[in-house]
N, C-alpha and C positions, 0 to 999 in steps of 0.2 A: 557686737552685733554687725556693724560696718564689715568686720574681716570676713565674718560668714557670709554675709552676702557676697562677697568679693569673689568666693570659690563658688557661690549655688548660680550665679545669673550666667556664667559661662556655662557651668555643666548643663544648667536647663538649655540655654542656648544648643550645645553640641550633641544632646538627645533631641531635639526636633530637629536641626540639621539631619543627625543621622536616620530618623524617622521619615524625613523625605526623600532621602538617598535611597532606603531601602525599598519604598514605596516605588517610586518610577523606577527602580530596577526590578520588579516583582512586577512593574506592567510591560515592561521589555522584555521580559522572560516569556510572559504572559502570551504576546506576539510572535515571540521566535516560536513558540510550543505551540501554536495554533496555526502557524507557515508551513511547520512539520508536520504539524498532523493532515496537512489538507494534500502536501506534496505524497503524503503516505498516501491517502486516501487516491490521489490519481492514478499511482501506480498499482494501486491495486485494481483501479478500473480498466488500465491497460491491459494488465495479464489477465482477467477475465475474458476482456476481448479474444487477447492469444490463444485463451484456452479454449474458448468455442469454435474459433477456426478451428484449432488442432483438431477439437472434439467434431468437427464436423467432417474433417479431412479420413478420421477413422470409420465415422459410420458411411462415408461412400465408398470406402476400399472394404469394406465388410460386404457390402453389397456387390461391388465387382468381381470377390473373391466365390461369392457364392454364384453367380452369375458364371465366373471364370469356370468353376466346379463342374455347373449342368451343362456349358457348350462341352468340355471334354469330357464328357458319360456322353455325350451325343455321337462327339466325332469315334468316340471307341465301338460303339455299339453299329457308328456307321459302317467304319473299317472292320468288324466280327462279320457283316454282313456281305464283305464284297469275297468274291470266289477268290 
């Protein structure tokens, strides 16, 4: 009986060692994957940002272009007009 114990109180011993080893690694993990996801998450609010500039920078040049359109139908129709 003595020698069975001899081998069961270390192995239990070295199952709950490794039970807490895996545990605080599983909550370091835990941390690293929630650092990342939050760094994703900014950069994704950045380029949002970028992207409504951009998207803002197209619909003003849409409007200039259309603008740009009617002064030259103007200046043509002015110059049709001169002798």
């Amino acid at each position: 009986m003595m020698e069975i114990l001899q081998y069961i109180i270390p192995a239990a011993a070295l199952i709950i060692v490794q039970l807490i080893v895996s545990y605080r690694q599983d909550k370091i993990n835990n941390i690293k994957n929630d650092m990342m996801i939050q760094q994703i998450k900014d950069d994704i609010n950045r380029l949002e940002k970028k992207q409504d500039k951009h998207n803002q920078l197209i619909e003003r040049m849409v409007k200039i272009e259309d603008s740009d359109q009617a002064q030259w139908k103007w200046i043509d129709s002015f110059k049709s007009k001169l002798p």
